[in-house]
DOVO-924173 format. One record per residue: x, y negated, z of N, C-alpha, C in turn; residue in three letters. Coordinates in steps of 0.1 Angstrom, whole numbers, plus 5000, padded with zeros to 4 digits. Example, Ala and Ser with C-alpha at 12.3 -4.5 7.8 and 13.67 -1.06 7.14 Angstrom:
2
513250575078512350455078513250335078ala/512850225071513750115071512950005079ser/
This chain:
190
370349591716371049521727369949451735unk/370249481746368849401763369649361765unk/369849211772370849161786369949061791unk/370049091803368949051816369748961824unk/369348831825369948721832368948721845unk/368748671859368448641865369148531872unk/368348411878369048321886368248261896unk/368648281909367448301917368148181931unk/366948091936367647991945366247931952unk/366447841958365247741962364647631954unk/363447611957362647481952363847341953unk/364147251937364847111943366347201936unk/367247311938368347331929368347351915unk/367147321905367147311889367247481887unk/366747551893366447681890365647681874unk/364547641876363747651862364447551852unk/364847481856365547381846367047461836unk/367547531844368447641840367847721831unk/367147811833366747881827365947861818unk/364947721814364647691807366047621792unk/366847551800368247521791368747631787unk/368647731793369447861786368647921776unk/367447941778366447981768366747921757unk/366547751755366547661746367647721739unk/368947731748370247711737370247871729unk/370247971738369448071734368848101720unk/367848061721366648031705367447971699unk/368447881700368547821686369647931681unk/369848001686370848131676369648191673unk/369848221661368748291646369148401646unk/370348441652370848601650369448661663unk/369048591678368748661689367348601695unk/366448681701365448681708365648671721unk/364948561725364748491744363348541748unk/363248561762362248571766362948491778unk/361548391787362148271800360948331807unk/360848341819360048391829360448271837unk/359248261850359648161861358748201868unk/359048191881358148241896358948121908unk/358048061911358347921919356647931930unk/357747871941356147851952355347731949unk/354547701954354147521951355047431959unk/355447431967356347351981357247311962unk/357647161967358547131955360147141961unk/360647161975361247191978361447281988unk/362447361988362547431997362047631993unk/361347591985360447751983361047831968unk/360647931974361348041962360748011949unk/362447961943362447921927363348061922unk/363048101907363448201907362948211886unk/364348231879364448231860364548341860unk/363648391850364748481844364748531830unk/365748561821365548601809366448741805unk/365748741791365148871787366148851773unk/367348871768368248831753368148961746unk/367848971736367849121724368049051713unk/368649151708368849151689367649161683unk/366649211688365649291680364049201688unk/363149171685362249151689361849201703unk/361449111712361249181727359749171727unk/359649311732358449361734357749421748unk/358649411756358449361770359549251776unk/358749151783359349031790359649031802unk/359249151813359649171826361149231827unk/361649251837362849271840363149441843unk/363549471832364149641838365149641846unk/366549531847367549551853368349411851unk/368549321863369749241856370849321856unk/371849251844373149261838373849131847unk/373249021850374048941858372448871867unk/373248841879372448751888373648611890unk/372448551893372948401898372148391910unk/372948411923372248351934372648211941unk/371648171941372148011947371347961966unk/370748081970370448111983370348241990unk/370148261997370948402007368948472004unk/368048332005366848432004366648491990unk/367248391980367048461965367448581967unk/369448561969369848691967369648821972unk/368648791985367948911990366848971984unk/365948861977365048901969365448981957unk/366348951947366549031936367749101936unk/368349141947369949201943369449371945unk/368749441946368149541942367449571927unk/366949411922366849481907367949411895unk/369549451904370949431897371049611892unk/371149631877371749741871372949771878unk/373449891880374549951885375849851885unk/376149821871377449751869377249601871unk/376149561871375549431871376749341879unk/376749191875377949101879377049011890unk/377049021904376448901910377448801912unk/376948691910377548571908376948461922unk/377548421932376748321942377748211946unk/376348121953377048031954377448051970unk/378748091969379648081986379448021997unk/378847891991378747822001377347872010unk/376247882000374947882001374248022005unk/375448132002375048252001376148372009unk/375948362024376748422031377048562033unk/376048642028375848792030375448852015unk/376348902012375948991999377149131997unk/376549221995377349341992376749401981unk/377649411969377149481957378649511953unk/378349561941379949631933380749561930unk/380249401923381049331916380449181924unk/381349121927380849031930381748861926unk/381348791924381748661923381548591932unk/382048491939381748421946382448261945unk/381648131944382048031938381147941944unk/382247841952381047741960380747641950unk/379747651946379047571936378547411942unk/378147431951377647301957378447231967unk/380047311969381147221978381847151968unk/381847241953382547171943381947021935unk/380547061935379146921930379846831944unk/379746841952379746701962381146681961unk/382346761961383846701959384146651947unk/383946711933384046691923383046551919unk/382146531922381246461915380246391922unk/380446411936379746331948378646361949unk/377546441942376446441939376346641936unk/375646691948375046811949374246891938unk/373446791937372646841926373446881911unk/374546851912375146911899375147051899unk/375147101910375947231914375247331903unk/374047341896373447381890374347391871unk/374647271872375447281858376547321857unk/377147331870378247361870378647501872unk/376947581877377147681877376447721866unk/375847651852375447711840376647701831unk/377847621836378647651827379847791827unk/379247861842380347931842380048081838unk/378048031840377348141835377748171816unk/377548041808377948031799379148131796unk/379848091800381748131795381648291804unk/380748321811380648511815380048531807unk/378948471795378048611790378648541777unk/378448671768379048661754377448571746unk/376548571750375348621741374948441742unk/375748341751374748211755376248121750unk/375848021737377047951729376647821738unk/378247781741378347671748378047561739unk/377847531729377847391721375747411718unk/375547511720373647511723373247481734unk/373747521749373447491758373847311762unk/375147271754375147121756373947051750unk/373547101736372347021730370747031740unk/371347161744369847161749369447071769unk/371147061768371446971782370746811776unk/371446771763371346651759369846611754unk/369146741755367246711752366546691765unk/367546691777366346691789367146581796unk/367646541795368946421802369246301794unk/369446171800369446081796370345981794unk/371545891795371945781800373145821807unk/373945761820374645811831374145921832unk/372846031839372246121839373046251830unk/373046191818373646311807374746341809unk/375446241808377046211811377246321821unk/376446261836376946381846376746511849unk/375646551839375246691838376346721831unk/376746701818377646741809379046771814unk/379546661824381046691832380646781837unk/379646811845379946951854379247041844unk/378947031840378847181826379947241821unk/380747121823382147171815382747151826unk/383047101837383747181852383347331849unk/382347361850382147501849382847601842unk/382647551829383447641819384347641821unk/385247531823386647511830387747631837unk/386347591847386747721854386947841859unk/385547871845385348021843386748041834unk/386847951826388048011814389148041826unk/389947921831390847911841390748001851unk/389348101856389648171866389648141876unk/389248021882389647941892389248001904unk/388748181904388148251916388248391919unk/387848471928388448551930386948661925unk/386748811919385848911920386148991933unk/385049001936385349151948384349261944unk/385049341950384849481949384149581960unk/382949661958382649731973382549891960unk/383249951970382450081965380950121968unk/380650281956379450231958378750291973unk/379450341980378750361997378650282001unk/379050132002379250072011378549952001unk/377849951990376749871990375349901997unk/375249741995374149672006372849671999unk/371649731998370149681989369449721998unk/
């Protein structure tokens, strides 16, 4: 078993901080092997932030990306950057608000960052809120690892509010709270 995460956004959205928490929660299953990659500009905001990991049963022996199985786009430049190296069935996941133009097979679409400021007044959640929904789509990333590994980089109020929108997330991945679309495959976009 390979499953290839990618999650791709700007400098300042917790791009590497995701992907580092998912790693974390990741490793601590003893059944599976992580590999965490990161490619970030120096600009601290604004510039191409970009995770990605690498999950196998078996010892990984290469750490580059043959194909994501799921993307997470959280800007219109990420998701132009990597939605060509999405495997055929692959699931893109974006944030709606953030990310206007996308055509692939499967698509999700979930304003992540209209929900952070309505829900929780504060933007910067949009990130946990979209690792919890990533959580509850992939079989292979246990929601009670990813909270411990929330509760090793967060603090005080801080934790608290990461944690609500972690579980906003799952919330609403369980509940469905959105719609998939569909393109056939002529009429995708790479």
């Amino acid at each position: 078993m390979r499953y290839e995460i990618g999650i791709a956004g700007s400098g300042g959205q917790g791009v590497i901080l995701m992907g580092l928490i998912l790693a974390k929660a990741i490793a601590a299953s003893q059944e599976l092997f992580v590999a965490q990659t990161q490619r970030f500009d120096p600009a601290v905001r604004g510039g191409k932030a970009e995770s990605s990991l690498v999950i196998s049963d078996e010892e990984i022996d290469y750490q580059g990306i043959l194909g994501f199985d799921l993307l997470l786009a959280l800007s219109q430049e990420g998701c132009g950057r990597n939605i060509e190296k999405l495997k055929k069935e692959a699931l893109l996941v974006m944030d709606s608000e953030l990310v206007k133009e996308a055509i692939w097979g499967k698509i999700l679409k979930i304003p992540f960052t209209k929900i952070a400021r309505e829900s929780f007044n504060d933007e910067r959640v949009a990130n946990m809120i979209a690792l919890g929904v990533l959580t509850e789509l992939c079989e292979y990333i246990p929601s009670s690892a990813v909270k411990a590994s929330i509760s090793s980089e967060f603090k005080g109020e801080t934790l608290n509010l990461n944690l609500s929108a972690f579980q906003k997330g799952i919330e609403m991945a369980k509940g469905q709270k959105f719609n998939f679309e569909t393109a056939e495959e002529e009429d995708r976009e790479i």
